[in-house]
N, C-alpha and C positions, 0 to 999 in steps of 0.2 A: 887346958883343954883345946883341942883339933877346933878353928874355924871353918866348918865348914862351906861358909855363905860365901869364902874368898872364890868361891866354884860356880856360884850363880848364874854369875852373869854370862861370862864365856861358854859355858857347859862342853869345857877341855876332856882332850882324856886322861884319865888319871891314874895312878898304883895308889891302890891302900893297901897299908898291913894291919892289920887286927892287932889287939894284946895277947887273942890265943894265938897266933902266928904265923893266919891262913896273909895270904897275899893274891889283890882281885884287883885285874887291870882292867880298864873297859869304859864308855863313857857315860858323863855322866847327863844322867836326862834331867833330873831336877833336883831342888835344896829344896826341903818340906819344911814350914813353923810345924810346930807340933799341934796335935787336936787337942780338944778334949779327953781327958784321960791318958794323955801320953804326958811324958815329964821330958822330952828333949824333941828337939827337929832332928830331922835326919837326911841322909844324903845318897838317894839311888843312882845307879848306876847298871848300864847295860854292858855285861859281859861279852865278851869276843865271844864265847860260843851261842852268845843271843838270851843266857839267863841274865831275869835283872831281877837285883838285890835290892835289899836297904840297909842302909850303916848308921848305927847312932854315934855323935862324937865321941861319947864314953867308949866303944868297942874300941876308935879308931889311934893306934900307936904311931902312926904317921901317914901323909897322904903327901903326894906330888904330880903334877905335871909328867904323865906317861913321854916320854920319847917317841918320836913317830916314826 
């Protein structure tokens, strides 16, 4: 499983690719623990076009360090 907490600290920009095999560059604003009633943390991220997401590690097939 994708750690995604390795992104915490920095809040670099990143590529993720999904297992369905969308690909979303953009940075990332914060690494969430999970609530109550959620079963993983997750990892949002602000879109170059200004949409921001959330990614759970199960969705995520790999993440990196975006190029600048």
């Amino acid at each position: 499983m994708i750690n995604i907490w390795d992104y915490a600290k920095e809040l670099p920009k990143v590529v993720i690719e999904t297992l369905n095999g969308k690909i979303y560059k953009g940075e990332v604003i914060c690494v969430d623990d999970a609530d109550d009633g959620e079963d993983e943390d997750s990892i949002t991220i602000e879109l170059n076009n200004g949409q921001i997401i959330g990614v759970y590690p199960s969705e995520i097939k790999s993440i990196r360090k975006a190029d600048e």
